[in-house]
matplotlib code that plots the C-alpha trace (Angstrom):
import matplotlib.pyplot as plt

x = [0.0, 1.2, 1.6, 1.1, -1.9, -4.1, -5.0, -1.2, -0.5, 2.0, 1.0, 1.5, -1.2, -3.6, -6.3, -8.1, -4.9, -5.5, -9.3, -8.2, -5.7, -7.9, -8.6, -12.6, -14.7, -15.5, -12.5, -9.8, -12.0, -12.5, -8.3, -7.6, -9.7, -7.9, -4.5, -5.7, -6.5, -4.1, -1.6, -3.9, -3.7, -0.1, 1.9, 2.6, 2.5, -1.7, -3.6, -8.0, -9.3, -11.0, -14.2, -14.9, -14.0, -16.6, -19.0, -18.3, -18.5, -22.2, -23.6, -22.3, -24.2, -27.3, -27.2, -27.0, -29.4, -32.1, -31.4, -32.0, -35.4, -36.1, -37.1, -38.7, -42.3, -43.1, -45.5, -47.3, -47.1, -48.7, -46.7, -48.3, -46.3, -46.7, -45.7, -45.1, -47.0, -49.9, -51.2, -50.9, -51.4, -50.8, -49.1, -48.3, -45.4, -42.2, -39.8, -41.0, -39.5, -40.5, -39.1, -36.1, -36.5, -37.9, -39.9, -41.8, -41.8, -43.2, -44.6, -45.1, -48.0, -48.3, -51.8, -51.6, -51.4, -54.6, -55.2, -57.2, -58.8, -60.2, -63.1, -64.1, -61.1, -60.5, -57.1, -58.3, -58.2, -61.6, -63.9, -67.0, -66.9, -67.6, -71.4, -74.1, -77.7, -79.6, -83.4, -84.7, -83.3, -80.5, -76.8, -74.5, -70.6, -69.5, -66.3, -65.6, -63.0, -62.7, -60.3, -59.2, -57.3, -56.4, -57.9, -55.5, -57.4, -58.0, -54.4, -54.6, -57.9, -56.4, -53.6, -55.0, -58.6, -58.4, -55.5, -55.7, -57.4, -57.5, -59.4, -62.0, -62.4, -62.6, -65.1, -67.0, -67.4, -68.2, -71.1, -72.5, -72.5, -74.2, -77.0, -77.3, -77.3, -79.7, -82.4, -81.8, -82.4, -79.7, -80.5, -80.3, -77.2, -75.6, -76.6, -77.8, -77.7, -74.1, -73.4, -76.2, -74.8, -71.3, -72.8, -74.9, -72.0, -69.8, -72.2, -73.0, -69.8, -68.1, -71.1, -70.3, -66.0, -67.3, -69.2, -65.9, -63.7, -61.2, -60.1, -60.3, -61.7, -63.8, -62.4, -64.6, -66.0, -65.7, -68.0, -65.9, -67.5, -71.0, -72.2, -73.7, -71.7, -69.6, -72.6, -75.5, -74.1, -75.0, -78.9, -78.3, -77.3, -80.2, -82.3, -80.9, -81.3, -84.8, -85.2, -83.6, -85.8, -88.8, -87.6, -87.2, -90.6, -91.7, -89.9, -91.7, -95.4, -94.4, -92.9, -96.4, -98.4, -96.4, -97.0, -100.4, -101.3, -99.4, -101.7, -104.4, -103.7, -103.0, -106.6, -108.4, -106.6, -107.3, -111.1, -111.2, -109.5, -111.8, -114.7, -113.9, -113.5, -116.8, -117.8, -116.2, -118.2, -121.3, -121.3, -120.0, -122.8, -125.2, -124.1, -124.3, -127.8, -128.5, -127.1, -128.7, -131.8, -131.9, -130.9, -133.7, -136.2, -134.9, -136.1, -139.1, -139.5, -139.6, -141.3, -143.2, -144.8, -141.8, -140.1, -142.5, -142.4, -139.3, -138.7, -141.3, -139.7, -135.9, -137.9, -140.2, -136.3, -134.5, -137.4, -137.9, -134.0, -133.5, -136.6, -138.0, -140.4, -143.0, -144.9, -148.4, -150.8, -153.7, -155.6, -155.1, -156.9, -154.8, -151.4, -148.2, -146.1, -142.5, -139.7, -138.5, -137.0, -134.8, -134.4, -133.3, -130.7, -129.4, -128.2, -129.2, -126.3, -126.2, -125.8, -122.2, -121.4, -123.5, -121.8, -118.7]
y = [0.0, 3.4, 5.6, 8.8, 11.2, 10.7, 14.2, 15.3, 13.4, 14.4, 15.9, 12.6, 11.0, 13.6, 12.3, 15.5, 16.2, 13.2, 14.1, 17.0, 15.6, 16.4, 20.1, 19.3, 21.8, 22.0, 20.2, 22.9, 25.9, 23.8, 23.4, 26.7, 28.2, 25.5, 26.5, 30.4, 30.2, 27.4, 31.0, 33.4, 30.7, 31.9, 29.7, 27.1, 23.3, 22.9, 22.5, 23.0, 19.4, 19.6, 17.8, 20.6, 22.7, 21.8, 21.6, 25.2, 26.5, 24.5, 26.4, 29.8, 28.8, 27.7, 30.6, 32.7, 30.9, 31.0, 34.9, 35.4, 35.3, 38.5, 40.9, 44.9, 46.1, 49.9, 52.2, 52.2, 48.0, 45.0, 41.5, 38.7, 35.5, 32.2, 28.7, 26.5, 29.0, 29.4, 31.7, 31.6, 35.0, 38.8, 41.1, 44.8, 47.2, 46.0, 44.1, 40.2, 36.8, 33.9, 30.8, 31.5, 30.2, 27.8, 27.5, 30.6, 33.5, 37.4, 39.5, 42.8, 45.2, 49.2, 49.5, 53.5, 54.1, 56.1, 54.3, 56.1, 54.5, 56.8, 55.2, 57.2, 59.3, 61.4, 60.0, 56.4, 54.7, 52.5, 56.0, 53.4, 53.1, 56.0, 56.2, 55.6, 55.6, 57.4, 56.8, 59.6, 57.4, 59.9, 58.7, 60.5, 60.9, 60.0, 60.0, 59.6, 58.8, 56.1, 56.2, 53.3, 51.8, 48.5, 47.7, 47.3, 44.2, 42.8, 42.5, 38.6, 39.5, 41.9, 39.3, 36.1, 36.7, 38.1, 38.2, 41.4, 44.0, 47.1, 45.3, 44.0, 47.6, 49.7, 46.9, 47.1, 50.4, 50.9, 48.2, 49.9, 53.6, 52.5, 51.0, 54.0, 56.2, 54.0, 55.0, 59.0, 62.1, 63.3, 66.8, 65.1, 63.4, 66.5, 69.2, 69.3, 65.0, 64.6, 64.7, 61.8, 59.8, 59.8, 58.5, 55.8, 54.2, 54.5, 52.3, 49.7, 49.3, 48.8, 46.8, 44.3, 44.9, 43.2, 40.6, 39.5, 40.0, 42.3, 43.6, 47.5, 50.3, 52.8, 56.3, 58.2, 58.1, 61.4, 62.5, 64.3, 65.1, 64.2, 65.6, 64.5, 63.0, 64.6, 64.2, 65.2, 68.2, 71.1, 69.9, 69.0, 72.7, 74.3, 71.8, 73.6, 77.0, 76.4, 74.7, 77.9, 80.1, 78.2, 78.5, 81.7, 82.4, 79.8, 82.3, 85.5, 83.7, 82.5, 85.7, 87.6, 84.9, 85.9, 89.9, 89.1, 87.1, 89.5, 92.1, 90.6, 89.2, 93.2, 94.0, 91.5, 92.3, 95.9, 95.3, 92.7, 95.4, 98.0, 95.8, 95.2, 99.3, 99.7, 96.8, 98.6, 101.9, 100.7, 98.2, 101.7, 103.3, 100.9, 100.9, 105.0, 104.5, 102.2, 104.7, 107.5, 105.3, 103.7, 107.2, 109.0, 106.0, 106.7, 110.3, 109.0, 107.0, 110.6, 112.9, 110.6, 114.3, 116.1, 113.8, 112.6, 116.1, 116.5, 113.7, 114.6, 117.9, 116.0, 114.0, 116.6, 118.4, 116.0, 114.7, 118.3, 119.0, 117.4, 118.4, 121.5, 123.6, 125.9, 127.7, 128.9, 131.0, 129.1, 132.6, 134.4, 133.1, 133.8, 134.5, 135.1, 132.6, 132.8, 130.7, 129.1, 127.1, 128.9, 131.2, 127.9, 127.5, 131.4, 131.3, 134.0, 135.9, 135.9, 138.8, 138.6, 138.3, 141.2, 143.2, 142.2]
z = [0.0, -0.6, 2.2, -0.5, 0.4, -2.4, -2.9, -3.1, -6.2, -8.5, -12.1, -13.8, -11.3, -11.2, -12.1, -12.9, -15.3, -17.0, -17.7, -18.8, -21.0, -24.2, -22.8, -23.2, -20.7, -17.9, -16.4, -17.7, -16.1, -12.8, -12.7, -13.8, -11.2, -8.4, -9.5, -9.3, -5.7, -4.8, -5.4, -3.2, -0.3, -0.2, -2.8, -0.2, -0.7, 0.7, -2.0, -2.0, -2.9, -6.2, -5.1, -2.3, -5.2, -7.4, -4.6, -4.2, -7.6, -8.1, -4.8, -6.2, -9.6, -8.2, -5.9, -8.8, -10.4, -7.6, -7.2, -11.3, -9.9, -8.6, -10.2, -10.2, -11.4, -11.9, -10.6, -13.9, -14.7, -13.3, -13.2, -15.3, -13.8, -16.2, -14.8, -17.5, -20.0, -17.6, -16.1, -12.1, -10.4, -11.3, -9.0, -8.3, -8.1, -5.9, -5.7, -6.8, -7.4, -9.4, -10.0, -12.2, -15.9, -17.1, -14.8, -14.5, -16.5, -16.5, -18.6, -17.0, -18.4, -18.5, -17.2, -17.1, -21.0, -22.6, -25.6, -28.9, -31.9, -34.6, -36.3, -39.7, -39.4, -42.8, -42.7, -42.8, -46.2, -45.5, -45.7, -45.9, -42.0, -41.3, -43.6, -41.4, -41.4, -39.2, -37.8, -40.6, -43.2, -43.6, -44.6, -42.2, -42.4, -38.9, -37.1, -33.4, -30.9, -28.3, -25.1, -23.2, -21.0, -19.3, -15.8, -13.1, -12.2, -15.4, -16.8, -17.8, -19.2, -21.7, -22.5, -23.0, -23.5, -27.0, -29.5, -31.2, -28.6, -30.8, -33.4, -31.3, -29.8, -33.3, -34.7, -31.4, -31.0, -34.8, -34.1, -31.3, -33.2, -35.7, -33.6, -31.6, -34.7, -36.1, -33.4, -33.7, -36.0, -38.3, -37.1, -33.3, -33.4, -35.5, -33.1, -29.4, -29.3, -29.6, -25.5, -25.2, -28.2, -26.6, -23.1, -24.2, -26.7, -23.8, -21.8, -24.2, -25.3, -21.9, -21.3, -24.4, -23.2, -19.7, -21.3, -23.2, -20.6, -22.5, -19.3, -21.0, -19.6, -22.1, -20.7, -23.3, -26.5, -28.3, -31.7, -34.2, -37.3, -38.5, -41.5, -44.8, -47.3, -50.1, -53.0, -51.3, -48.5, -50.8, -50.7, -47.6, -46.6, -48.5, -46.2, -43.4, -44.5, -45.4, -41.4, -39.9, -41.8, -40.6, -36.8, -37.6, -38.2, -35.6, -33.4, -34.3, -34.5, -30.5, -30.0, -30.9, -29.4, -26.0, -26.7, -27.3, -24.6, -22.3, -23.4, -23.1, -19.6, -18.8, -20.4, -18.6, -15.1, -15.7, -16.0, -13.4, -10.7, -12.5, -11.4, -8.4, -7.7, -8.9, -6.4, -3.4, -4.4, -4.9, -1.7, 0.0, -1.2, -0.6, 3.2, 3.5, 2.0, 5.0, 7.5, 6.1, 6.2, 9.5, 11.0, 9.8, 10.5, 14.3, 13.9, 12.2, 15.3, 17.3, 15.2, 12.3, 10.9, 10.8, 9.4, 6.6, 5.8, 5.7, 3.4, 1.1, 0.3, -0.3, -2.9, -4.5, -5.4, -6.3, -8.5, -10.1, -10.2, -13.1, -15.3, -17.1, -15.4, -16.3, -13.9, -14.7, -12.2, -12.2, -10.7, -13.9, -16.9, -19.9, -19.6, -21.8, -21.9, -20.2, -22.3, -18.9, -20.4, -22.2, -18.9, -17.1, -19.6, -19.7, -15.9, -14.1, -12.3, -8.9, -6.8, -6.7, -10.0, -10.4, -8.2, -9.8]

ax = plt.figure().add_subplot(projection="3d")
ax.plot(x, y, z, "-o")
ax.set_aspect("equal")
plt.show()
């Protein structure tokens, strides 16, 4: 038996030198790196045992391997991690880890992005997209806008649930246009119907995104130009003129029914408050009358002669203030006849005026 350490061999008996006879890898890195730190140990005769060696160098590589794992998501992304191409959970900004490759992978998301599709824009080749027919039977050149985004929570949605997600949005939303259209004036959706067009095209189509699962957001939906087409807008525009002319004068008639009825309204409160002052006067009168009545009735009470007299004389003038009179002496047979009439009418002067 040889009493030589088996690990202090000379170069001929190595038996890693005669692996690595041929230079083949990865014996001639494993020696290389011995003999390198065989030198920093201080040069001596000690050597490091190549099996502890190699024991070191495939705990550093795992190590490395296990820490390839980590890895950082921002602010504005969301983690998609895949097992084996499969989809196992989503997660948020931070540091993360997975299993290193291959056994799980990550595609990390930006979930902040505002995305825009133009449908009918002028710029688009395919103008026949944006003709549409409106509930008047009108054709209608329509373009609009639609903003979106990806839900924070539906990342995986958005990924896996549909392969191209700007197609299915521009051919959504041109579907759902077109049935809203489809229910409305041309004069509504041109003028004051735009803001309720927008709204309800929103709805439906985040409504329909939900249905699918798209994991998209609709952030708005924006009308840009509707207007007739090309061959028809100058009819079209005399159409419009002839419309405005007719609110015009829809305008005026309301406008004079308003002056009119306001006048009349004035008329008739006029003669109701005139009414109602002749009301007050004649009610007033009526109760003087009474007073006057019931008072003398109380002196008719104490004196009934002087009284009845009294009131025969207030009626004999006022009966006779009012009428012509002619005064004939009944003693004298024949007499000339006095115009007292005309005397009546001739006032004549009093004293005082005489005097004057």
């Amino acid at each position: 038996m040889s009493s030589k350490n088996p690990w202090e061999t000379s170069d001929d008996e190595d038996p890693w030198k005669k692996s690595n006879s041929t230079g083949t890898f990865p014996f001639d890195v494993i020696d290389n790196l011995k003999k390198r730190m065989n030198k920093m140990g201080g040069g001596g005769n000690q050597k490091i045992p190549s099996r502890n060696f190699l024991i070191y160098v495939l705990g550093g590589l795992a190590i490395l391997y296990l820490a390839s794992g980590f890895y950082q998501v921002q602010h504005n992304e969301r983690g998609v991690v895949l097992r084996f191409g499969r989809w196992v959970r989503t997660v948020g900004p931070g540091l993360q880890y997975i299993l290193p490759s291959p056994l799980e992978s990550v595609i990390l998301q930006q979930v902040t992005n505002v995305n825009q599709i133009d449908v009918g824009s002028f710029f688009n080749s395919q103008q026949e997209e944006s003709l549409m027919l409106t509930g008047d039977s009108n054709l209608a050149n329509i373009s609009f806008s639609v903003l979106w985004k990806i839900k924070e929570d539906g990342v995986e949605d958005y990924l896996f649930n549909a392969k191209s997600p700007d197609v299915t949005v521009r051919a959504v939303a041109e579907s759902v246009m077109r049935e809203i259209v489809g229910q409305a004036l041309f004069s509504f959706v041109q003028t004051e119907g735009r803001a309720e067009i927008q709204q309800k095209v929103l709805e439906n189509l985040q409504a329909l995104m939900n249905e699918y699962k798209m994991g998209i957001e609709i952030l708005r939906v924006e009308l840009q130009r509707v207007e007739p087409p090309a061959s028809v807008i100058d009819s079209f525009r005399d159409v419009e003129r002839a419309q405005a002319e007719q609110q015009s004068e829809k305008n005026k008639a309301e406008a004079y029914d308003r002056d009119t009825r306001a006048r009349t309204r004035g008329i008739v409160a006029e003669t109701i408050n005139s009414g109602e002052a002749q009301k007050r006067a004649i009610v007033e009168i009526a109760r003087g009358e009474v007073a006057r009545f019931l008072s003398a009735y109380s002196q008719y009470q104490l004196a009934p002669d002087v009284v009845s007299k009294r009131l025969y004389i207030d009626t004999m003038r006022d009966i006779y203030k009012s009428v012509n009179k002619i005064i004939i002496d009944d003693k004298v047979n024949a007499v000339s006849y006095l115009p007292l009439t005309e005397i009546a009418k001739n006032k004549i002067p009093s004293q005082k005026e005489t005097a004057q």
